[in-house]
LOROLUM-346627 format. One line per 4 residues: number of its first residue (from 0); their letters; for each residue x, y, z of C-alpha. Coordinates in steps of 0.1 Angstrom, whole numbers. Each point is the difference from the previous one (the first is absolute). Layout:
BEGIN
NUM> A> X Y Z ~ ...
END
This chain:
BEGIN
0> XXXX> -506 970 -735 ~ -1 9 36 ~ -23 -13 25 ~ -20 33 1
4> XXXX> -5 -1 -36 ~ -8 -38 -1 ~ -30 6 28 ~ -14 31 -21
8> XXXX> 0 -21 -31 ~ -22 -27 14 ~ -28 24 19 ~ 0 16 -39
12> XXXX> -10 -37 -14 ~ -24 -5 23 ~ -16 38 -3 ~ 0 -9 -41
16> XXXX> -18 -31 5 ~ -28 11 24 ~ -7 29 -20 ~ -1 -24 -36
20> XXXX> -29 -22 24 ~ -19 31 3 ~ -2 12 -36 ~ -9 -33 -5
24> XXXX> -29 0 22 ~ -16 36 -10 ~ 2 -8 -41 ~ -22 -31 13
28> XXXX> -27 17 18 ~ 0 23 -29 ~ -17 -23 -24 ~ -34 -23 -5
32> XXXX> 0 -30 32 ~ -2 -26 -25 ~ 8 -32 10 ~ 30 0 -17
36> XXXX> 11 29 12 ~ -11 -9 36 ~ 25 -31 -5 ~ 29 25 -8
40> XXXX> -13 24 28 ~ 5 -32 24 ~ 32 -10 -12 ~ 13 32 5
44> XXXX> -11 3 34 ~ 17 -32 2 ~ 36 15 -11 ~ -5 34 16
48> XXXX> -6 -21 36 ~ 29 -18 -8 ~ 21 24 -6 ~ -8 19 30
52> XXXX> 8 -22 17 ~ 34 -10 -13 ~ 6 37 7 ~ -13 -2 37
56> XXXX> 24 -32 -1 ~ 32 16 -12 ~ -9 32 17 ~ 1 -11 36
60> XXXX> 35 -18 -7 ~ 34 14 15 ~ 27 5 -20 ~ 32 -10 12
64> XXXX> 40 8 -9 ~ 23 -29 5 ~ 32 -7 -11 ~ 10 -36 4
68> XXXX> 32 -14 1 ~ 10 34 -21 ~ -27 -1 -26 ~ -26 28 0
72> XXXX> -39 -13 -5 ~ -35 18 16 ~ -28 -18 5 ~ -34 4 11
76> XXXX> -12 -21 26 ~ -31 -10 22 ~ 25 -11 22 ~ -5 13 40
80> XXXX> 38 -11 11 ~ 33 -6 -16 ~ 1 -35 6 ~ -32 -1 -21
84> XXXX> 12 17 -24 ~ 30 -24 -9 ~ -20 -27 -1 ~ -22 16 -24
88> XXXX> 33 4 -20 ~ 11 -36 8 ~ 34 8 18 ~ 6 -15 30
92> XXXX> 16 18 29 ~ 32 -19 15 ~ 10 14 35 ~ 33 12 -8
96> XXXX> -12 20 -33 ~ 1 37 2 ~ -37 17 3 ~ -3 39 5
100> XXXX> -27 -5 21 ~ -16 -29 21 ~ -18 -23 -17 ~ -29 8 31
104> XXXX> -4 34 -16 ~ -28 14 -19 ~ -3 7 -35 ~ -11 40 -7
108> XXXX> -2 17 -32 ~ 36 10 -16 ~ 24 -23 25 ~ 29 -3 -10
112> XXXX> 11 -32 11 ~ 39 -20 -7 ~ 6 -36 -1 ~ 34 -21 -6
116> XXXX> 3 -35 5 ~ 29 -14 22 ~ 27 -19 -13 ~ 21 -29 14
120> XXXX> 39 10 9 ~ 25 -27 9 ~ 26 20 25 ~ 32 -24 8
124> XXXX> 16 18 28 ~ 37 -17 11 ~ -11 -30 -19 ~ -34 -2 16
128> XXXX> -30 4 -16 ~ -37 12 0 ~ -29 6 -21 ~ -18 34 7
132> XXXX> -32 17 -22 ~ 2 32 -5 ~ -17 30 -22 ~ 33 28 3
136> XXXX> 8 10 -30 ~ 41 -1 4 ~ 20 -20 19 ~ 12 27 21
140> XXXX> -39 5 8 ~ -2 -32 7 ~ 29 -5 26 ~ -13 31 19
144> XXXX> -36 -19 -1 ~ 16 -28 15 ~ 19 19 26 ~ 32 -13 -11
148> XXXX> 33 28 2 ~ 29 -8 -23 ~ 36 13 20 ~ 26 20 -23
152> XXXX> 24 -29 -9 ~ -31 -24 -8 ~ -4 -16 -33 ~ -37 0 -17
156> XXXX> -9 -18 -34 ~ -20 14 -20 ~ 4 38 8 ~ -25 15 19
160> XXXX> -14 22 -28 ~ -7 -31 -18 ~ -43 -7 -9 ~ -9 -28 21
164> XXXX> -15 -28 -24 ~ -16 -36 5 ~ 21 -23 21 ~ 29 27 2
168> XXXX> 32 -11 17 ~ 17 25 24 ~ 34 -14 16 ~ 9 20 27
172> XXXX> 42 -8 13 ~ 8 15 39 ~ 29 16 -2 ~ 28 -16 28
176> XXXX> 34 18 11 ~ 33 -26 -7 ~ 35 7 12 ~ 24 -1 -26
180> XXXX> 37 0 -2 ~ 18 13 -31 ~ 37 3 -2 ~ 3 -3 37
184> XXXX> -28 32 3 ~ -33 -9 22 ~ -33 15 -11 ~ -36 -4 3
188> XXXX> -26 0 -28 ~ -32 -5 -8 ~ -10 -30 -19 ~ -29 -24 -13
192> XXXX> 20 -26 -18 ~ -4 -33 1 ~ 36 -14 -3 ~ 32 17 7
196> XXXX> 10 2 -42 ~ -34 23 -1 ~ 9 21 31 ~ 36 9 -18
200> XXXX> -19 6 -27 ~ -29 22 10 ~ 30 19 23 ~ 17 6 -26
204> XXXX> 33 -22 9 ~ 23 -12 -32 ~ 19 -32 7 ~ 33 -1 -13
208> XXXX> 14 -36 -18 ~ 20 -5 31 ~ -18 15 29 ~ -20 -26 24
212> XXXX> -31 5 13 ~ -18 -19 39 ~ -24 -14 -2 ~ -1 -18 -35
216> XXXX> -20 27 -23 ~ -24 -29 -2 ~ -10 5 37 ~ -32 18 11
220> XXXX> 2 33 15 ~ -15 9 36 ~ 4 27 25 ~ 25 -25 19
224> XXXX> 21 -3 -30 ~ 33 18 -4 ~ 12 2 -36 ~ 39 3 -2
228> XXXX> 15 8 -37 ~ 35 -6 6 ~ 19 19 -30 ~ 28 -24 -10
232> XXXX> 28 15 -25 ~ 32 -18 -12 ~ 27 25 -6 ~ 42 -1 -8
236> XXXX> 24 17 27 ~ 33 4 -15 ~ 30 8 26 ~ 38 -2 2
240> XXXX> 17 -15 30 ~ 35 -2 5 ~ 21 -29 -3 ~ 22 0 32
244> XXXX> 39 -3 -2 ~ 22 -24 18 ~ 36 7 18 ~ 22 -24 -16
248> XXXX> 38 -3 22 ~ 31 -8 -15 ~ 34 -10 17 ~ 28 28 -7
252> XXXX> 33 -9 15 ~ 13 36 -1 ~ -25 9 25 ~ 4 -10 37
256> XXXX> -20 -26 10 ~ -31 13 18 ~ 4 33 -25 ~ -29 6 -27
260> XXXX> -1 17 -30 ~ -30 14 -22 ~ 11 -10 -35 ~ -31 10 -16
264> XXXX> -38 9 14 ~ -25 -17 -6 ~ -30 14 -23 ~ -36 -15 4
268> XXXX> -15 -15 -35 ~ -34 11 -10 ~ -27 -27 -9 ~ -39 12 -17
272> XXXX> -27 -22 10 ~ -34 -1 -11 ~ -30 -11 22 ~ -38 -7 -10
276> XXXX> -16 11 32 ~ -36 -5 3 ~ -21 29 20 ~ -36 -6 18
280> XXXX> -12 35 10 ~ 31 17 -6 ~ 20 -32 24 ~ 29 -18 -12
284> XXXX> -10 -36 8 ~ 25 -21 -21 ~ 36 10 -22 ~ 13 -21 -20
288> XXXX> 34 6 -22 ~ -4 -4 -36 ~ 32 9 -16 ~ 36 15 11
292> XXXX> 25 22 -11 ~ 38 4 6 ~ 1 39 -3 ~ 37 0 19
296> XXXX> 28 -25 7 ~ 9 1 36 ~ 39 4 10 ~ 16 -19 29
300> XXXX> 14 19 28 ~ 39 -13 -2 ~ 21 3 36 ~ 36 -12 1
304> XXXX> 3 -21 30 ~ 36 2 13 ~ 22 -33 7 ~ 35 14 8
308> XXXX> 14 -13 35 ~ 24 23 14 ~ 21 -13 34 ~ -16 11 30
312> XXXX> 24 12 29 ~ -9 -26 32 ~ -8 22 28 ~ 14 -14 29
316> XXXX> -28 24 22 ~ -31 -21 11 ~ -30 0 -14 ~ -23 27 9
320> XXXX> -23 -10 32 ~ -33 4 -23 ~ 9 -26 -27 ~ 18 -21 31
324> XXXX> -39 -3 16 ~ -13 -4 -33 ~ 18 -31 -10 ~ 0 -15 34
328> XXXX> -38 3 -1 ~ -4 -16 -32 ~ 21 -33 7 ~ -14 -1 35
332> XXXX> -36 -1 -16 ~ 5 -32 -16 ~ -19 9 -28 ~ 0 -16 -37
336> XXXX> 36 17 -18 ~ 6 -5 -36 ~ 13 17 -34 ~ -25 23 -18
340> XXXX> 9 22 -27 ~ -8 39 11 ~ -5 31 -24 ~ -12 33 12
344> XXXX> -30 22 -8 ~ -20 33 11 ~ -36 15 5 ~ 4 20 -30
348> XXXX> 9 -29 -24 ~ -15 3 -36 ~ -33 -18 1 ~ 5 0 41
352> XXXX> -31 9 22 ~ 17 2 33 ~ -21 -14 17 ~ 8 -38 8
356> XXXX> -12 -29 -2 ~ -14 -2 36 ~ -11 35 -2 ~ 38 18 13
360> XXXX> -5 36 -18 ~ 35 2 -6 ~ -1 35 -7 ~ -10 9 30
364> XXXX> 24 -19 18 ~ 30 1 -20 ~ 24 -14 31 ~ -24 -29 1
368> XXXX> 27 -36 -4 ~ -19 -18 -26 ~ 6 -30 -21 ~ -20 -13 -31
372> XXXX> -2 -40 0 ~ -12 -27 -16 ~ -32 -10 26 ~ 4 -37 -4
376> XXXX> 38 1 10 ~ -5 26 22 ~ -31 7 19 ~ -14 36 0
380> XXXX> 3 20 32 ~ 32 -23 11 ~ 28 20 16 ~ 35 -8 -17
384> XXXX> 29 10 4 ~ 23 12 -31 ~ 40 -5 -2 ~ 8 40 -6
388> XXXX> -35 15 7 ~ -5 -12 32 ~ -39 -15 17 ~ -28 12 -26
392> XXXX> -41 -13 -6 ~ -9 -22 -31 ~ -27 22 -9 ~ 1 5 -37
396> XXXX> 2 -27 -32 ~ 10 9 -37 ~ -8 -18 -32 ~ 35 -8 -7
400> XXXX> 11 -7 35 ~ -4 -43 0 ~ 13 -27 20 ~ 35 10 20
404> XXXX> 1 36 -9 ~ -11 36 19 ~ -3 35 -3 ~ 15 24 24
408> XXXX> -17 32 4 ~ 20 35 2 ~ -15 34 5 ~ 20 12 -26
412> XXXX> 14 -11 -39 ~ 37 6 7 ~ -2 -24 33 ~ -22 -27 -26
416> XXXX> 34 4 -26 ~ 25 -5 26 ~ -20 -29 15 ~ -1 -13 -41
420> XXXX> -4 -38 -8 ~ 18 -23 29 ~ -2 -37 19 ~ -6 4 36
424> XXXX> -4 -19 28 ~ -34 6 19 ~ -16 -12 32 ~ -42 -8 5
428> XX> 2 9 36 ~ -45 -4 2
END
């Protein structure tokens, strides 16, 4: 029933009850004025008084519309203001509850008038927190009430469609931006974890069983924090190296002594080693050999070394001037003499760098006069002077050259064979 209808249906009552009074009154008057009937006369006057002015009464009241806290009621009311009004229906106003109109205003026929009470809202903010009363209907309402703006990457629980109730709890999280490192790749993203195992984990960021993650994934999160996920992988590197050969000499006596002969070449071996190597971000930081293979022999490099003397015609014509100066200079030095033994080699030697020990490229200087030595019989950078090679620089050293034993350099291979494997006298001059 609308309100229209309601307010026609009462002025129809009150029409039907004035008009009954009458009746009443004439079918009186009609009849003898006995006593009795002047009783009956008198008590009707009585009702028809009454009743007119229970209809005076309910006529000059205003009918109001209101719909409180979403329920629909109309009342009539004698009521001049609003405020009246809801104490006549016993509800007290509270000064954060939602009213249509003031409570100051005046009450007129058909208002229309809406009332909802305010609730109480707990809001924890970054872990702080605050009470607030409030008569929005959603949360979003609610935070716009309140003047408070939520930025793209912030975090808000309940949702904002969500009906605010009694002693609702909203938890609003500030979104911060974090550096983070993964796989040796720098980004920036938005985040409003608490620790760094929830950042990962709100990012998106799988952790692998060996990868290693700074700070501990216990660790809170803040914008000065830089998250590095360092992936970590163990893998197997499998590789073949050669096995180098060595030049093994052998005394022929059908060769002159100071000829060589190639009996056989040497042939490097082949060895298959495998490696764990462990990787962080795509880095090899460690290698270590886990097993190895003999895929090839090697094969020695055989030289005959020849030991035949054959006479020598004496010349009777003087030594040459040169090795005359050279000789005079070395026993006029009076420096250390003694026996070494001497074999020969060149820049281009298997396994040979040419560069020396003291940083001679031999290479590049192949007339250079250089000796390998052993360094604690003969001191590096000392000048000596060699029985049948003349004044050369100990600037080299060799794994097998020990103790009273050197190395003569020659530009050349054939010059290292005719040189071969001899005892000669030699000179430290400095």
């Amino acid at each position: 029933m609308t309100r229209r209808q309601i307010t026609l249906y009462n002025h129809s009552r009150e029409k039907e009850a004035f008009f009954i009074a009458t009746e009443n009154m004439k079918n009186l008057f009609s009849k003898s004025l006995s006593k009795k009937k002047l009783a009956i006369i008198s008590a009707s006057l009585l009702v028809f008084v009454g009743v007119l002015g229970i209809f005076l009464y309910e006529g000059t009241k205003k009918t109001v519309a209101l719909t409180l806290d979403g329920q629909e009621k109309t009342v009539k009311t004698h009521a001049d203001t609003i405020q009246e009004l809801f104490e006549e229906l016993e509800i007290s106003l509270g000064e954060e509850d939602y009213l249509s109109l003031a409570a100051t205003s005046k009450v007129e026929n058909n208002l229309e008038i809406e009332w909802k009470p305010a609730k109480q809202v707990q809001l924890v903010e970054d872990e702080k927190s605050k009470t607030y009363w409030t008569a929005s209907d959603t949360v979003k309402e609610f935070l716009e009430e309140k003047d408070i703006a939520l930025k793209e990457h912030d975090k808000i629980s309940p949702t904002p469609d969500t009906e605010i109730e009694q002693d609702l709890k909203i938890d609003i999280q500030r979104a911060f931006t974090v550096k983070v490192v993964v796989g040796g790749k720098e980004q920036k993203e938005w985040s409003t974890s608490t620790t760094v195992a929830d950042f990962l984990s709100q990012q998106g960021i799988e952790l692998k069983d060996m990868d290693r993650v700074e700070p501990a994934l216990t660790e809170p999160v803040t914008s000065d924090t830089l998250v590095k996920v360092i992936r970590v992988e163990k893998v197997t590197d499998v590789v073949e190296e050669p096995i180098k050969f060595a030049t093994v000499t052998k005394n022929d006596g059908s060769l002159e002594k100071g000829q060589q002969k190639v009996v056989s070449n040497g042939q490097e071996g082949l060895v298959e080693k495998k490696y764990e190597v462990i990787m962080e971000d795509g880095k090899e930081v460690s290698r270590e050999l886990i097993s190895e293979t003999k895929v090839k022999d090697k094969q020695d490099k055989v030289v005959a070394m020849g030991t035949k003397e054959i006479a020598q015609q004496v010349s009777r014509s003087a030594p040459s001037k040169s090795a005359n100066t050279q000789a005079k200079a070395a026993s006029s030095s009076g420096g250390k003499e003694f026996y070494v033994n001497s074999t020969a080699y060149t820049a281009n030697c298997n396994g040979c760098s040419g560069v020396t020990a003291t940083g001679i490229n031999l290479k590049a200087n192949p007339n250079a006069k250089v000796i390998a030595v052993d360094p604690s019989v003969i001191p590096l950078g000392s000048k000596v002077y060699v029985e049948g090679y003349g004044y050369a620089t100990a600037a080299d050293t060799g794994s097998a050259i020990n103790g009273n034993k050197i190395d003569v350099f020659f530009p050349s291979k054939s010059q290292a064979y005719r040189w071969g494997n001899k005892r000669v006298k030699i000179q430290v001059v400095n």
